[in-house]
C-alpha positions in Angstrom: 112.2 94.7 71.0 109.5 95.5 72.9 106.1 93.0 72.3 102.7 94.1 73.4 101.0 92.9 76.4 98.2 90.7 77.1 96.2 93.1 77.7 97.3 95.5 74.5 96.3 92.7 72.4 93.0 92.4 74.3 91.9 96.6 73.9 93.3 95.7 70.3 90.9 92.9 69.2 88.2 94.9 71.3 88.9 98.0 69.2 88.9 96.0 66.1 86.0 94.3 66.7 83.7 97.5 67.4 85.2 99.1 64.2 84.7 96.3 61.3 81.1 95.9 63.0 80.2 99.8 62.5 81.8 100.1 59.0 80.9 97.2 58.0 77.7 97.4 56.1 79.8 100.7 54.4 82.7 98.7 53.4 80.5 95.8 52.2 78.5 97.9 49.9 80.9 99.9 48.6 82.9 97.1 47.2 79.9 95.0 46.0 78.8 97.8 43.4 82.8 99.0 42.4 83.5 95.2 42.1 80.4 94.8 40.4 80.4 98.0 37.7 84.0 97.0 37.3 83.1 93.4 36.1 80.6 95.1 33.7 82.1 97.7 32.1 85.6 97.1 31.8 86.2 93.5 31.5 84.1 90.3 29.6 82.9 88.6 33.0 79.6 90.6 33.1 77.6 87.0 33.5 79.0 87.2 37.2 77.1 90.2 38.1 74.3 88.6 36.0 74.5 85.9 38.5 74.3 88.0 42.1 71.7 89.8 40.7 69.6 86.9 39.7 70.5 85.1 42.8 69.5 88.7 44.9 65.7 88.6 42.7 65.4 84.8 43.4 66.0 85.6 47.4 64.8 88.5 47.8 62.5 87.5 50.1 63.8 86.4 52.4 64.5 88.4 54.9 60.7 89.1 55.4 60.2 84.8 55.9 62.9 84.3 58.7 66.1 85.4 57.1 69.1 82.5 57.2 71.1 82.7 60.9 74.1 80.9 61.0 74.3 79.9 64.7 77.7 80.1 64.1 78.3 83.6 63.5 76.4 84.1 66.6 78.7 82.6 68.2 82.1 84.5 66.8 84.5 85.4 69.5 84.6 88.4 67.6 81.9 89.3 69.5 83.0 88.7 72.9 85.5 91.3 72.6 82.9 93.8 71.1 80.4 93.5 73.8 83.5 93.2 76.2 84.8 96.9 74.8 82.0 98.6 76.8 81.2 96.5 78.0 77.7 95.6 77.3 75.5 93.7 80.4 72.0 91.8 79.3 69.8 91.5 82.7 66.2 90.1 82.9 63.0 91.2 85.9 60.8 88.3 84.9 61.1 85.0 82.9 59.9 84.4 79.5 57.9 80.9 78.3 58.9 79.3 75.2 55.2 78.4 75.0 54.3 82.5 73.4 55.8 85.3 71.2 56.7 88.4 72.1 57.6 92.3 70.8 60.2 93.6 72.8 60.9 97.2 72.2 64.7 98.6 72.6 65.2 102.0 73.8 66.9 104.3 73.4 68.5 103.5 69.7 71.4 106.0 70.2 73.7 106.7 67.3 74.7 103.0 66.3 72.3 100.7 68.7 75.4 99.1 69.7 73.9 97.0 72.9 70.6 95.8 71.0 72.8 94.4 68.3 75.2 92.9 71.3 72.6 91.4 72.8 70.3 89.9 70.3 72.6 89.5 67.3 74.9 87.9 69.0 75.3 85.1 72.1 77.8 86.9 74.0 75.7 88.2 76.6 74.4 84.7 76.7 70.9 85.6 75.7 70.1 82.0 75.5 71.3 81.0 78.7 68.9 84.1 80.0 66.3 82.8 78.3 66.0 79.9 77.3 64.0 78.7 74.5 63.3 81.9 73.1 65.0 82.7 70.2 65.5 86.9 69.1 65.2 88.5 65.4 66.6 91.8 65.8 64.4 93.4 63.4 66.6 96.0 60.9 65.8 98.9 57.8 65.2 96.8 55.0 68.0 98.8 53.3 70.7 96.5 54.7 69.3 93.5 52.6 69.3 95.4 49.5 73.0 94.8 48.6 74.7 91.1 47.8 76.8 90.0 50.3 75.3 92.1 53.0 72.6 90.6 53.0 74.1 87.4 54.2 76.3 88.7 56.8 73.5 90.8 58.5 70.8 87.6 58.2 73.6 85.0 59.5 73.3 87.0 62.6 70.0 86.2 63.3 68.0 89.9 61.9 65.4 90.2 59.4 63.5 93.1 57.9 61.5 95.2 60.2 58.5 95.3 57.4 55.1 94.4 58.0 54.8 91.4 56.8 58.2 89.9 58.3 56.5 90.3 61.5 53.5 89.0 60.1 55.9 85.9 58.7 57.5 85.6 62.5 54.6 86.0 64.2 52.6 83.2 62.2 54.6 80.9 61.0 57.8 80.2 62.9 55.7 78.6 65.4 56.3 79.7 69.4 59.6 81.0 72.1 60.3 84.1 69.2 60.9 87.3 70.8 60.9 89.9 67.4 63.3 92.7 68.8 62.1 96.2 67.5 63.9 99.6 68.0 60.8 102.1 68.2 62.5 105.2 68.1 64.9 104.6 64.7 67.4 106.8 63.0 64.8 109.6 64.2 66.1 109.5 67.7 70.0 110.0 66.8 69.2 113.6 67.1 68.7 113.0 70.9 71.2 110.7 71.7 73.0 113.1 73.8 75.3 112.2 77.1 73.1 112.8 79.9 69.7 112.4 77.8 66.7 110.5 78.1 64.4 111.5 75.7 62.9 109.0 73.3 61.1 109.2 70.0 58.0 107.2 71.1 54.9 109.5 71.0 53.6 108.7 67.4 55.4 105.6 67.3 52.5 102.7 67.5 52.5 100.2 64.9 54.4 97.9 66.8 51.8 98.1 69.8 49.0 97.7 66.1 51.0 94.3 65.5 51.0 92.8 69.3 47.4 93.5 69.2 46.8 91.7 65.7 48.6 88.9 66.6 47.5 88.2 70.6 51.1 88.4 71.5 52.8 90.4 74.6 54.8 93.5 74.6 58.0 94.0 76.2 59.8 97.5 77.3 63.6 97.0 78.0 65.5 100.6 78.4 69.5 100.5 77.7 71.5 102.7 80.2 74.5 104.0 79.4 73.3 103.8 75.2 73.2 107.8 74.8 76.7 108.0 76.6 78.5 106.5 74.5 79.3 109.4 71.9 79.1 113.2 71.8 77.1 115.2 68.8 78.2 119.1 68.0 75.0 120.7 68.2 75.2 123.6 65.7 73.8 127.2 66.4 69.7 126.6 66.0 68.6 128.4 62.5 72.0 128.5 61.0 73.4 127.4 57.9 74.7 124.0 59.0 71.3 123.2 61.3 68.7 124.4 58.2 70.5 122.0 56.0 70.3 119.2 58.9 66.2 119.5 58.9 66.1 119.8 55.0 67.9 116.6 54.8 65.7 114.9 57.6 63.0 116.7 55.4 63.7 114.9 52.4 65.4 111.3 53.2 63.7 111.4 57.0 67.3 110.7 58.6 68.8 113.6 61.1 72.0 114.2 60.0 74.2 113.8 63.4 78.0 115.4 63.8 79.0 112.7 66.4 81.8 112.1 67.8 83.5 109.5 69.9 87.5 108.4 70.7 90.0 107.3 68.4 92.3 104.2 68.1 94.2 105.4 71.4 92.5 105.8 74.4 92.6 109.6 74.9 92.1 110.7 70.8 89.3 112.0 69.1 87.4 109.6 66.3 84.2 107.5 65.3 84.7 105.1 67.9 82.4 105.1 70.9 83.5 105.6 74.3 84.6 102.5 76.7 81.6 103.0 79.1 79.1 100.3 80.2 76.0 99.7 79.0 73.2 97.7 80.6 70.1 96.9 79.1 67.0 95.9 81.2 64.4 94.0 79.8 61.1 94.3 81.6 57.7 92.9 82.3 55.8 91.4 79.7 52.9 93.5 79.1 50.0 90.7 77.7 47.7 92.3 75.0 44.3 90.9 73.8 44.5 89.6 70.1 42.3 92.2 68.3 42.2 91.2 64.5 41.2 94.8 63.6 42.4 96.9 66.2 40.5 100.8 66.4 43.0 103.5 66.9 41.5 104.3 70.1 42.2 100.8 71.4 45.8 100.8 69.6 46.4 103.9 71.9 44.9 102.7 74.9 47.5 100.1 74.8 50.4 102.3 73.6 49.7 104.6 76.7 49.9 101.1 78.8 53.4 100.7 77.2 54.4 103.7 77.9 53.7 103.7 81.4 55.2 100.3 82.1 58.5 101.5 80.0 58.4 104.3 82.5 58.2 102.3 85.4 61.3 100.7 84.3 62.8 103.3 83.8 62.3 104.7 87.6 62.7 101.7 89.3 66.4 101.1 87.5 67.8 105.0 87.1 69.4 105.5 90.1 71.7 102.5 89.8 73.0 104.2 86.3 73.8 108.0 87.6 70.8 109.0 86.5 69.1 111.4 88.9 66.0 110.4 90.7 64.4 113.5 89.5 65.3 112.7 85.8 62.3 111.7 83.9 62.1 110.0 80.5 60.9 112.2 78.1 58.4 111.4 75.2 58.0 113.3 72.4 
């Protein structure tokens, strides 16, 4: 009988890994509400479901007041293989003191954010150890704290609701050394996470840049290379069936509906699993803002236009160590 290598085993708990994290939240859900409706309708143990739910109104929330990490589920060596699977690489320009706040803002989302949530839901890439004293809230849709059980595993990691007034919460009461981690571009840049791409859903996107000014705290641009290579999309034929129906949907529920694909469970099939290439993320300068109560919208994009040209100085000064060319520019739309 043959028995699998080391390093089988190895690209085995690395697959694994990568695929309970991205069907997680679907798997969670779904058997929550069958359980759930099951309990009600068919059997006498309804007061259970009368439970969660009252224990879901009591809490609810919050994730807008901190959320409830676990430092231990942070610390999983589940997630050594899933950052390892890329793998995913954390690296900083300029230290950060525990003595202030900070917004950093993640680019490019790509089609699952897979290295923001390696790197700041997670200690793997040893984000404390990088910086120390600072402790991240990936900020998340408030969707993913809608449904029992969920809920719990997403907080544990460390994330909270991206809502006003969780930063609001973050910002003023958790005291200083927390970095709120904000991806600017959302489910809206999916469309563009393309192999090869660097285009990024920033333009209109200033309410973070409103919340740094509010609350005196400093903005930080990071870029992840390698994020938009990490699956293909079929781009249907522009003003056909398939592609009307993608912008009615993004129309009505504001989500781009993406045919994305990836590899499979062996190395050279076809699946929903994204490609073994690396991913670096660069974290930048801190960019210090003023703290303007009530900020006009000509000062909000005064500031904005400052973000974006420090984000694009990242960008340049780091490209050409990715294969990106050094006549690529990031484009903002």
């Amino acid at each position: 009988m043959l028995l699998p290598s080391k390093k089988d085993l190895k690209t085995a708990m690395q697959v694994f890994a990568v695929f309970q994290w991205a069907l997680s939240a679907f798997l969670i859900a779904t058997t929550v509400i069958t359980v759930n409706f099951y309990l009600v309708v068919f059997t006498p143990y309804w007061p259970v479901t009368v439970l969660i739910l009252t224990w879901l109104a009591f809490d609810w929330k919050t994730p807008e007041q901190g959320g409830r990490r676990f430092t231990c589920v942070r610390q999983w060596c589940l997630w050594r293989h899933y950052c390892n699977y890329f793998p995913l690489k954390l690296l900083k320009t300029h230290d950060l003191s525990p003595s202030r706040n900070y917004i950093l803002a993640c680019h490019p989302h790509g089609l699952m954010a897979h290295a923001c949530f390696g790197h700041f839901s997670t200690e793997t890439s040893g984000f404390s150890k990088i910086f120390p004293g600072i402790t991240p809230y990936l900020l998340t849709l408030g969707a993913f704290f809608w449904v029992p059980f969920l809920r719990e595993y997403v907080m544990s990691t460390g994330a909270c609701s991206v809502s006003r007034s969780s930063m609001d919460f973050l910002l003023t009461h958790k005291g200083t050394g927390n970095m709120l981690i904000v991806v600017v571009g959302g489910l809206a840049e999916c469309r563009y996470s393309l192999p090869g791409s660097s285009t990024l859903v920033l333009k209109n996107r200033s309410g973070f840049v409103r919340m740094a000014l509010q609350h005196g705290v400093a903005l930080i641009p990071s870029y992840a290379f390698g994020e938009t290579e990490l699956y293909n999309q079929h781009i249907f034929t522009p003003g056909g069936f398939v592609n009307r129906f993608q912008k009615w949907f993004q129309s009505i529920v504001h989500v781009y509906p993406c045919a994305f694909y990836g590899r499979g469970f062996t190395k050279n099939s076809w699946g929903l699993l994204p490609y073994t290439r690396p991913v670096t993320t660069i974290v930048g300068e801190p960019l210090p803002l003023p703290k303007i109560e009530n900020p006009s919208q000509e000062i909000v994009a005064k500031y904005h236009a400052l973000y974006i040209d420090a984000l694009r100085k990242l960008f340049d000064q780091h490209k050409t160590k990715f294969g990106i060319s050094e006549t690529q520019e990031l484009v903002i739309i």
